[in-house]
N, C-alpha and C positions, 0 to 999 in steps of 0.2 A: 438889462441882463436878467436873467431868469436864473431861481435856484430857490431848493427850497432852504427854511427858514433858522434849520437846526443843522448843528455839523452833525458830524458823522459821530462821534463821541457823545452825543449830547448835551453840548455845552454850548454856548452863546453863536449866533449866526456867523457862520464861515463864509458869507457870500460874498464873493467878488465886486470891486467898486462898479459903479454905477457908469458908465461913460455914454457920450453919443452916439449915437448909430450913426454910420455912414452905408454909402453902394459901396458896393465892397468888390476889388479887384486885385485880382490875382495875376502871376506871367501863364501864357498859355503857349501852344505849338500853332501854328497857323499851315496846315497843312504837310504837303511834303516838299516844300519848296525852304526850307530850312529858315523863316520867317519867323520870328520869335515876338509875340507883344504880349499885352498888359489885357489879361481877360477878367470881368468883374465875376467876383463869384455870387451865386445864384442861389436857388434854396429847396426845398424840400419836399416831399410827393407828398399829393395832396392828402387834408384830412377831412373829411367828409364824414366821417363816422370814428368813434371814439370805443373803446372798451368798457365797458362798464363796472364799476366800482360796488352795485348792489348784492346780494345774495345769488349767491351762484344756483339755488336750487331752491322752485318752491315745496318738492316732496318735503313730508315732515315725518319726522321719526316714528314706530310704529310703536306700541307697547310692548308686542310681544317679540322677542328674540329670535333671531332665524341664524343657523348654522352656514357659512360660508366660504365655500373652499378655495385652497390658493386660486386655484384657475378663475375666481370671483364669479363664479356661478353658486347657484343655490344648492342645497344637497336636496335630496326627494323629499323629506317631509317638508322642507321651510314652505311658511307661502310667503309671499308679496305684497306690499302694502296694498288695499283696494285702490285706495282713493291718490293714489297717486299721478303723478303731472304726465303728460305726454311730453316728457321733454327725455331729451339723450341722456340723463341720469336717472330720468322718475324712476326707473324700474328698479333700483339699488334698493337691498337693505341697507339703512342707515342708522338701525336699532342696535342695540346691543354693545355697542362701543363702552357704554360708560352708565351708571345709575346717578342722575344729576340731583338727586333728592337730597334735601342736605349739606349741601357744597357751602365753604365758607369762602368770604373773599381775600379772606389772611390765608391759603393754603400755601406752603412752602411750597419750592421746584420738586420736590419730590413726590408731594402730593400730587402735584399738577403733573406729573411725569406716566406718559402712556405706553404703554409697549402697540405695536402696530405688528402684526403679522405679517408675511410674505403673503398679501392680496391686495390689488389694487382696490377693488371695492371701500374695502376696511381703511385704505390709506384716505379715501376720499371721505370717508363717515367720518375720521378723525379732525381733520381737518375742520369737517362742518361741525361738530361737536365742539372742538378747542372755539373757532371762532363765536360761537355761542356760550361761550362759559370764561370770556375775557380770557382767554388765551390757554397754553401749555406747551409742555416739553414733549414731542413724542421720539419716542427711540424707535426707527426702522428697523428691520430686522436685517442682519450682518450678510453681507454679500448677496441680498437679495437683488432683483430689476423687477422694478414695479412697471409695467408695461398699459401705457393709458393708449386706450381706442373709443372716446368719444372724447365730448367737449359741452363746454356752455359757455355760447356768446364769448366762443375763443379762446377758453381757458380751459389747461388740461383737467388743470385742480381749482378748486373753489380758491378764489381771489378772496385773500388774506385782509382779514380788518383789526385781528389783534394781536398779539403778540405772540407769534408761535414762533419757536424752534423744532427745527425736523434733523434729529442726528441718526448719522449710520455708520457704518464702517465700510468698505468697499461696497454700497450699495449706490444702486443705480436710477434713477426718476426716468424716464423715457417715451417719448411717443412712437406706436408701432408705426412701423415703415409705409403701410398703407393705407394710415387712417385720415381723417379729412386734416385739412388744414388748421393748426392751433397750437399755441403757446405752450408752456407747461408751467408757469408761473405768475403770478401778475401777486401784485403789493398794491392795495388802494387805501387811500386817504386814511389813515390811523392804523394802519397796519404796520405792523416792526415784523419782518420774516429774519430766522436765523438759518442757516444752513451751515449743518457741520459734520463732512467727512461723505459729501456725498455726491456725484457726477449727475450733471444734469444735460441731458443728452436727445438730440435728434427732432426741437422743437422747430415747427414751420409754418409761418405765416402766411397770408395768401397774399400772391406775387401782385404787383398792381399793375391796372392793365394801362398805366398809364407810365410806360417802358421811354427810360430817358438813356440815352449814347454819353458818355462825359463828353466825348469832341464836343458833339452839339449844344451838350449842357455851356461849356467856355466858351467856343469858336466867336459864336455873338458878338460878344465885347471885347473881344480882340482888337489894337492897332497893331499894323504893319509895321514895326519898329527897324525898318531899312535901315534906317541913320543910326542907329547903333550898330548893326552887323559892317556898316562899309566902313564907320568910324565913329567915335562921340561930335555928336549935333545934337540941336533942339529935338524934341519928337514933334510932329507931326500932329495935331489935334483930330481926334477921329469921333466921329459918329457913333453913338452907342445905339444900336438898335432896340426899336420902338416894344416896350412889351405890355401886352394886357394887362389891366385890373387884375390881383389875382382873389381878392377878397370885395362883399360889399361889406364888410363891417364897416365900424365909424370910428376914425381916428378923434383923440382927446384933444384939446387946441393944446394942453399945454405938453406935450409931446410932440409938437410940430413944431418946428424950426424953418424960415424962409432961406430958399434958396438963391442965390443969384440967377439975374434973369437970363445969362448969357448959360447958363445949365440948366434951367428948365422953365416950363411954363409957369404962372403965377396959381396958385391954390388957392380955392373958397375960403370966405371968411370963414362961414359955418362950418367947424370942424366936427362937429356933430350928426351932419349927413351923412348918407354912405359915400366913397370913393367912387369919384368917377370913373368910368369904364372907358374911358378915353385914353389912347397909348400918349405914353410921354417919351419926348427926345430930347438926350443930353449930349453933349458935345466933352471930352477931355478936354482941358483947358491946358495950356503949357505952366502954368501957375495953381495951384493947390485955392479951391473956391476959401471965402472965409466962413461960408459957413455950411451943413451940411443937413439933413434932413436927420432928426433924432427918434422916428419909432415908425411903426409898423403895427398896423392892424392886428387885433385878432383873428387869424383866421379858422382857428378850431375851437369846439365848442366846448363847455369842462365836460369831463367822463360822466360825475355823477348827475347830470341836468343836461335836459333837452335843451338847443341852441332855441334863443326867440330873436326874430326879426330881426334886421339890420335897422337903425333908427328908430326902436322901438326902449331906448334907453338903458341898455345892457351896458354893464362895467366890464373894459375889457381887464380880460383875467394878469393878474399880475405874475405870473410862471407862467411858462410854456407846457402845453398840453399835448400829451401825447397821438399817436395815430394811431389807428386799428392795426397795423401791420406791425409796427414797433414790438422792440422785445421778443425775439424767437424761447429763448431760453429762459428768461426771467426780464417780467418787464416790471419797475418799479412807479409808482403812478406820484406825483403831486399829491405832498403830506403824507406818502409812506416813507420806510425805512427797510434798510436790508444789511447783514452782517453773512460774508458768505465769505467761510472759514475751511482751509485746510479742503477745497471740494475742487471739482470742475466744471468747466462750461466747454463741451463740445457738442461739434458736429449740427448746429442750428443754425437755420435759414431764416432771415425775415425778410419781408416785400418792402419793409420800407426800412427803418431804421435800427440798429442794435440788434446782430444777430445773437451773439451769445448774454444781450445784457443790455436795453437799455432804461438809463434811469433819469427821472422826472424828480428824483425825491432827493435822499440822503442814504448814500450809500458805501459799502465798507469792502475790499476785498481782500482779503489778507490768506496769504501761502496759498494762492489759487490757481490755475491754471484755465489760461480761456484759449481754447483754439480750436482751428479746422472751422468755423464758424463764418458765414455771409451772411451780408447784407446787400441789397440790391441797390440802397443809395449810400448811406452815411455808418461808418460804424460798423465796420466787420466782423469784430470784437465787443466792440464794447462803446456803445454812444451815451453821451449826457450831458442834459441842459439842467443839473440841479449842482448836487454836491457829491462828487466823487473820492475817494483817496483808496488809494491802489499801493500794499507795500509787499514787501517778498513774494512776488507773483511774475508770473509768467504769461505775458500775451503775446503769442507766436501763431503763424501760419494762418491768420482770418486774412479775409476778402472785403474791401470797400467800395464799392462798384464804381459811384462818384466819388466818393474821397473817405478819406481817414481808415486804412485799410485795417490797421491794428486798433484803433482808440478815434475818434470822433467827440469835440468838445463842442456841440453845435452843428447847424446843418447851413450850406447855404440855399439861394434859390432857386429853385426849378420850377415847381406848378408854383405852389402859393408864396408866401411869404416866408423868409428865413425862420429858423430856429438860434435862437441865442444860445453861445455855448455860456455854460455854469462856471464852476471851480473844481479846477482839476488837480490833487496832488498825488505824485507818484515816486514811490519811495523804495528804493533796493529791488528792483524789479528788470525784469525784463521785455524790451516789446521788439523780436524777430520774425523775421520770414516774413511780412505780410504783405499784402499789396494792394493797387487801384489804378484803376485807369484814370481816374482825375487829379487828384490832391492830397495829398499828406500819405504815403505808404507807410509809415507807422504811425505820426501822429498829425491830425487836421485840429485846426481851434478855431474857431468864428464870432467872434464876438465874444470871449469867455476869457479866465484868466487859467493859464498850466503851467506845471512847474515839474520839473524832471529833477528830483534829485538822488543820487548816487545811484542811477539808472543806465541801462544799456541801449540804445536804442540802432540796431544794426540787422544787417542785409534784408531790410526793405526795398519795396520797389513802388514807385510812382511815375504813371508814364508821362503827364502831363508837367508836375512841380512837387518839389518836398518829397524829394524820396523816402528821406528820415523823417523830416519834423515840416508842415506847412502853419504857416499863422497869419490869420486876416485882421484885422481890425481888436488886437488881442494884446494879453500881457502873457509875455511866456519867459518863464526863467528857467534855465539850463548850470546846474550846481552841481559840480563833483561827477558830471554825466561825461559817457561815449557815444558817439556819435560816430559809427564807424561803415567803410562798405555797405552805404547806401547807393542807390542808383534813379535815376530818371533820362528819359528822352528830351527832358525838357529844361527846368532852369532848377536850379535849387537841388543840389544829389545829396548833400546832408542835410542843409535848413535851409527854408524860403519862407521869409519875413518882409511879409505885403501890405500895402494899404494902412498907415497909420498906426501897427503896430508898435510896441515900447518891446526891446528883445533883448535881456542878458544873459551872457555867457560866463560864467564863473568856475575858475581851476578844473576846467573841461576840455573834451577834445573833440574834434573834427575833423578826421580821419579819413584817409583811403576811401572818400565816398567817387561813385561818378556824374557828370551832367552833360548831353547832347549839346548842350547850346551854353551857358552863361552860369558861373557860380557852382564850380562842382561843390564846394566846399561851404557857401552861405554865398546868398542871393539876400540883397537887401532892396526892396522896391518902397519909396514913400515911406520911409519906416526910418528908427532911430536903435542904432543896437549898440551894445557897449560888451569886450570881451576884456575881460580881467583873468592876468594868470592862466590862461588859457595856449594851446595849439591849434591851428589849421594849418593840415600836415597831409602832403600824398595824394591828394585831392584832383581829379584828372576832367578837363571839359573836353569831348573829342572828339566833337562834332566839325563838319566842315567851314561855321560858321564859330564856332566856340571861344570865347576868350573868359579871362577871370577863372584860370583855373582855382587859386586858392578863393577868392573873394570879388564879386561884383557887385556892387554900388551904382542905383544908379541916380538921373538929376533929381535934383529936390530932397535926396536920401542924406542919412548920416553914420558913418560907422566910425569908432571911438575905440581904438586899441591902446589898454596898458598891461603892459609886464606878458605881452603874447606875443606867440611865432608863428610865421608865416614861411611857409620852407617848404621845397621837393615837391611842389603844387608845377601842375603841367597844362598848356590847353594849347589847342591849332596856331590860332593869332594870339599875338603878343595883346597884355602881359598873360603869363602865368602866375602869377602871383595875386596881386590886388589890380582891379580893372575900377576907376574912379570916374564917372561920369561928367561931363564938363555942367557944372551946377551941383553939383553933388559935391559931399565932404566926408573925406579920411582923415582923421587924425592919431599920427601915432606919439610917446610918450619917445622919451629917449632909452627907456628901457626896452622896448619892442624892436623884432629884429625881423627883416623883412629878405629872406636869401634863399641862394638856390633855388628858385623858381626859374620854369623855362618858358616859352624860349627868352622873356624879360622878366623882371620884381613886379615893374609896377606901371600902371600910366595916372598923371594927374594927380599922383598923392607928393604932397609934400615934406621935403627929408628922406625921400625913401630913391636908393639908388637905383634907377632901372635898370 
């Protein structure tokens, strides 16, 4: 599991336990032939190139002063450094900000406190200033829009290495509509960014031209799961399709785990060599393997250092490393920090991961609002494989292409090797409107641990699973949370809880979501869930093939109800209520009440009257 090393407050490591990796599989849609099965989830656009975490700008400040006006042009007498870089800032003055002569390292926040004028120019000199003089406080000026048209190696604004706060009052950060492709924010390794009172607005990454479908991204690892649609039976063992090497780094031995031989080929001794570039085929088993493959390659290089050689004795890095596309609006790097207070994240596009926001580090969003915001794979809103916590805030109306339409705890696989999701907490908050065509229309988790408490999570849409909330191989806890008018084509219209996840539900609800096929209300696949004090309530499946409108379970799975209702849940074929898979386990308490479900309660649960 990947995260970085400090909570969000500063205080001892908040990082999620440590668990195995497993191939991770998710329910998927198998065409239009109303075929529902079990698709592994997959991972993330390649990282071939990283952001860079060194000085945004070799120009160097000049001695003599030059006048510069909002429009961040010169006035006629200034001149221009001579000797300055051919690069898309050399031309700036960068003088005049501040007289550094004399600075003590005990200066209070006031000292350290800059006023910044309504010019972009000057926004940028401060910045590079603050990061050379161990950080400061700068005050933007009050309902300005500082409007950035160039970039360095992606970055709107010099990439942050100490600790700055940038406060404003309705003012605005921005990249112009037709400038090239780039970020407006990046946080690298020892940087603390504060932002307070400020919108961060219209950042875009370059799309990658390595364009993934979610069908396609699932379809793969789909079984034809016939024998649940005509009735409960065995599944069928299905062939997982062969996929390339997607890394030659070199996995550690003691990160590798054998597999049984009847799921894959047998592995070199030498764990040290690169990955062979040979497709491997695994078979579903009807039975759960006993043991499972525990880690995955490096396959991106760190930001601040050139990648060397495969087998050339590189440590793989212990965090997940971001991608050049990541982060449209503010990307937060491994060993940075962000507090982003009372501001917003609109209207930012990234090519690969975390449109309005993603974070690799430790990071804070309190009374914010993230929305109108894409991502082309993970994280429409808001991605992260570090440390997250999200409280009186608003995540509404982002786009997750592949999944996690509002929030993304992790990525699965697509080109390379997954991303592990971090720790997620999220507190009095909201995450509406958002959406995906793959997985999790408000919230996707992959490997990571999330916890929703006294949160809303409602009218999302995911067309494939997890309209509300999807979880792969994850700890997800739902506390004092709604879960309400969710929607999917596919399995899961409030929660879908896949693959080995641990999932509880605590004095919450599950409400009025819908699902085309199985579990409008919770989908439980290989996974173990427990709902305490809880409803699933309204919940509609209503699809031709549909059943389990309150709840689907299915073989191998466990779901554990006390002191919960299950009521006025509706789906095509019986039951409407709880749908229990022959191998699978329901257990209800004799306090749990299981009625009014149509057109039956229940099939295969025990005590429970159908």
């Amino acid at each position: 599991m990947s995260n970085d090393v400090t909570s969000t407050d500063g205080g001892a490591s908040t990082a999620p336990p440590t668990r195995r990796r497993r191939a991770l599989w998710v329910a998927g849609v198998a065409g239009l032939t109303g075929v529902v099965g079990l698709a592994a989830l997959g991972g993330v656009a390649a990282r071939d190139d990283k952001p860079k975490s060194d000085q945004v700008s070799d120009a160097q400040p000049s001695t003599n002063r030059q006048s510069v006006s909002d429009a961040g042009g010169a006035d006629e007498g200034g001149a221009k450094e001579a000797d300055a870089r051919n690069d898309e800032w050399g031309g700036d003055d960068w003088s005049g900000f501040d007289d550094r002569s004399g600075k003590d390292d005990k200066r209070d926040e006031k000292d350290r406190t800059k006023q910044v004028p309504c010019d972009t120019d000057k926004l940028i000199q401060a910045i590079t200033f603050a990061n050379n003089e161990d950080g400061g406080v700068l005050e933007l000026a009050k309902g300005c829009t500082y409007t950035l048209t160039r970039n360095q190696d992606g970055n709107g604004l010099p990439v942050i290495t100490q600790p700055i706060t940038l406060k404003g009052e309705h003012t605005t950060i921005g990249r112009e509509a037709t400038a090239d492709y780039f970020r407006i924010l990046n946080v690298g390794p020892g940087g603390h960014l504060t932002l307070k009172g400020l919108s961060i607005r219209g950042g875009q990454t370059f799309q990658s031209s390595m364009a993934a479908d979610p069908a396609t991204v699932w379809a793969p690892y789909s079984t034809l799961d016939r024998s649940t649609v005509a009735g409960p039976a065995a599944k069928p063992a299905a062939t997982k399709a062969a996929k390339p090497a997607a890394t030659t780094a070199a996995k550690p031995a003691a990160t590798t785990a054998a597999k049984p031989a009847a799921t894959t080929a047998a592995k070199p001794a030498a764990t040290t060599a690169a990955k062979p570039a040979a497709a491997k085929a695994a078979a579903k088993p009807t039975a759960k393997p006993a043991a499972k493959a525990t880690a995955k390659a490096a396959a991106a290089k760190p930001i601040a250092a050139e990648a060397k050689p495969a087998g050339a004795g590189t440590a793989v890095p212990l965090v997940e490393q971001p991608g050049f596309t990541d982060g449209a609006g503010v990307l937060v790097q491994p060993g940075g920090r962000a507090e982003i207070l009372d501001s917003e994240l609109l209207y930012n596009q990234s090519g690969g991961n975390g449109g309005g926001l993603a974070n690799f580090g430790s990071t804070r969003l309190s009374k914010t609002t993230v929305a109108h915001n894409t991502a082309f794979f993970f994280g429409g809103g808001i991605f992260n494989a570090g440390v997250l916590q999200v409280d009186e805030s608003k995540v509404k109306d982002n786009t997750g292409i592949i999944g996690g339409g509002g929030i993304a705890n992790g990525a699965a696989r697509i080109f390379t090797d997954s991303v592990d999701g971090g720790s997620v907490w999220v507190y009095k908050s909201e995450i509406t409107d958002n959406e995906t065509l793959g997985f999790g229309g408000g919230v996707l988790d992959v490997e990571g641990t999330t916890t929703l408490h006294y949160t809303t999570v409602s009218g999302n849409t995911a067309v494939l699973a997890g309209g509300g909330v999807a979880v792969a191989d994850s700890q997800l806890t739902l506390k004092d949370a709604t879960v309400v008018r969710n929607s999917t084509a596919g399995v899961g219209g409030g929660v879908a809880v896949t693959f080995d996840s641990a999932a509880t539900v605590e004095n919450s609800k599950i409400n009025d979501n819908t699902a085309g096929f199985f579990g409008a209300g919770l989908y439980n696949e290989d996974s173990v869930t427990t709902l305490r004090d809880s409803e699933v309530v309204g919940n509609r499946a209503v699809g031709p093939f549909a059943r389990g409108g309150g709840i689907f379970n299915t073989e191998g799975s466990e779901v554990t109800l006390r002191r919960t209702k299950v009521a006025h849940n509706f789906s095509t074929l019986p039951p409407g209520g709880i749908f229990n898979s022959l191998g699978g386990t329901v257990t209800l308490d004799d306090e749990s009440a299981v009625t009014a479900n149509r057109p039956t309660n229940c099939f295969n649960v025990l005590d429970c009257f159908a």
